[in-house]
N, C-alpha and C positions, 0 to 999 in steps of 0.2 A: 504494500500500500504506500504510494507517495506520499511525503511530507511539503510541507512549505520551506524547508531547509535540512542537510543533514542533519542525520542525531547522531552525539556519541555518549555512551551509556560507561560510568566511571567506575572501576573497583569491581568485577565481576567476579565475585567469588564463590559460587555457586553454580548448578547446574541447570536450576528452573529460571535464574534470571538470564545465564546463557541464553538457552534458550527460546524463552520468553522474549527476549530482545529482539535476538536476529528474526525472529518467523515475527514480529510487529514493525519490523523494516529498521531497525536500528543499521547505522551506516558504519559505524565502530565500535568495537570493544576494547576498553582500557580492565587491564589485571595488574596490581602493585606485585613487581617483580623485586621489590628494594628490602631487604630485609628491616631496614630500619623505622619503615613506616607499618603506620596500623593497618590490619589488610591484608598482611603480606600472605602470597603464596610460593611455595616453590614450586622451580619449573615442571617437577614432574605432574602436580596439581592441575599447574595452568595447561598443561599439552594435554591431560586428560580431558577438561572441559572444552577445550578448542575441538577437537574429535567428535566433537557432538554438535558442530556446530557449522554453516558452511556460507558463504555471499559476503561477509562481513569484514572488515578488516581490525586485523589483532595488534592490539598497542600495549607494548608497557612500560609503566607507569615508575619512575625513578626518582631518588632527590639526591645522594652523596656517591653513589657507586661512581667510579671510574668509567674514563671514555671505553678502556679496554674488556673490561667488566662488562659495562653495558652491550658492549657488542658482540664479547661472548656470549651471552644470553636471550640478545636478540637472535644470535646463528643458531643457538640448540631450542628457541623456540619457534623458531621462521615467522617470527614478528616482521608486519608490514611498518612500523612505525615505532619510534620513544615517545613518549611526553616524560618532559625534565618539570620537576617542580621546583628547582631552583636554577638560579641565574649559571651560565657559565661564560670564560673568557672565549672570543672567538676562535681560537686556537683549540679548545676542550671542543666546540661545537663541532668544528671541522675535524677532528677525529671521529666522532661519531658514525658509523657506518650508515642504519636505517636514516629515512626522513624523523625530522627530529619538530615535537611540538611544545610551545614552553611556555608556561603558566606565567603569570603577568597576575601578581597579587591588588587588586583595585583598588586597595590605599596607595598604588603606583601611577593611575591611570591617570592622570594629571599631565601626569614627567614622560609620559610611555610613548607615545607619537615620536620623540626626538632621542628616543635611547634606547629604541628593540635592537640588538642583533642583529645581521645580515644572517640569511640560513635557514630560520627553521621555517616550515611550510606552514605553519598555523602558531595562532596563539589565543593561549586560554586564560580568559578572566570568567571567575566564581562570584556572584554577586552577593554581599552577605543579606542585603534584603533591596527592596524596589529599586531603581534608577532616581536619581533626584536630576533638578536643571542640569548643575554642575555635572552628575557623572552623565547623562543621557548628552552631552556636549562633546566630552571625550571619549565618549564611546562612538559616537556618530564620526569622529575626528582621527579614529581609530580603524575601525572599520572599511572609511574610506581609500584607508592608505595598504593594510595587509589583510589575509587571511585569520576575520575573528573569529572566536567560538566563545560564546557565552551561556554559563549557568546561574541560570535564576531560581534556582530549587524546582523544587515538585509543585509550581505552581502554575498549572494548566492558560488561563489567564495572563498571565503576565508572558508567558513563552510566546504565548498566539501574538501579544503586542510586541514583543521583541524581533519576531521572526517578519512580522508582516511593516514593522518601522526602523528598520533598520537593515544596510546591506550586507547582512553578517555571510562568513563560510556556514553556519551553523549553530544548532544548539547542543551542549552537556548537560548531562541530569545523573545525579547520584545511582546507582543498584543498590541493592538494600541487603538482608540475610534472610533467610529463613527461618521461619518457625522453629522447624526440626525439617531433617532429612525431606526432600521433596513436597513442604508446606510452604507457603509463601502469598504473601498477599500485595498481589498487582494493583488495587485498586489507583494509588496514589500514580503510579508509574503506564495506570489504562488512561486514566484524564488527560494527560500530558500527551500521550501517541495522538488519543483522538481527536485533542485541540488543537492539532496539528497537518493534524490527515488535510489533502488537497482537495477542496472540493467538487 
């Protein structure tokens, strides 16, 4: 089912939100491959749910690990993509192997037009809550200039005005956990697809 812009669905740690994602047309899947963050899965975890899953493209998701590090793990995982959640010097970026995607914290997004990086093919800003004048200016300012992707939460609403005012690459939206084993409840993450679907 077509969206009004990519989705990319963040931290997929499980195998009903696998899933559940790609067969709702999600356009990527991010898995926190970093040991040091919350989340984390190891590769053999992440290659099992990937096997279950097919159309989508598999990203993961880093903050401290090494250029070389990273790209080991991008090879034994056959990741299409990184997302870096921290800054790195151009030099770290250009060792990077895969397209590399790099989070842009929104207490930046002032400063961020005149100091991205040359390199990475996308960049992610997380919104902690609505757009005000200020940010809805540097994001529009933003937008204009590279590949955005922005999460506004699980807020069906607010995605639809984002997606349809602004020139973004896309939207992110959090994956969540399960109940237990193969329980899990879509509800928050059905709103958001369908406020989204093309009419």
């Amino acid at each position: 089912m077509p969206h009004l812009v990519p989705l990319l669905i963040r931290g997929i740690n499980n195998l009903s939100d696998a899933r559940y994602c790609a067969g709702m047309g999600a356009d990527k899947l991010t898995f926190i491959l970093d040991p040091a963050l919350p989340g984390y899965l190891d590769a053999k975890a992440m290659k099992e749910l990937a096997g279950w899953i097919a159309g989508v493209e598999l990203i993961g998701e880093f903050d401290q690990l090494s250029a070389p590090e990273i790209n080991a793990l991008a090879a034994d995982c056959a990741l299409d993509a990184v997302l870096l959640r921290s800054h790195r010097t151009p030099d770290e970026l250009a060792e990077i192997a895969p397209p590399v995607y790099l989070e842009i914290p929104a207490a930046e997004l002032a400063d961020a037009p005149g100091s991205l990086p040359a390199g990475p093919v996308g960049f992610v800003v997380e919104l902690s809550s609505g757009p005000t004048a200020d940010t809805s200016a540097s994001l529009a300012a933003l937008a204009a200039r590279v590949p955005l992707w922005l999460g506004p939460g699980l807020h069906p609403e607010q995605a639809h005005a984002l997606a349809t005012g602004l020139p973004l690459a896309g939207l992110s939206f959090p994956s969540g956990d399960e109940v237990k084993p193969g329980l899990r409840d879509f509800d928050q993450l059905e709103a958001v697809f369908e406020a989204l679907e093309v009419e």
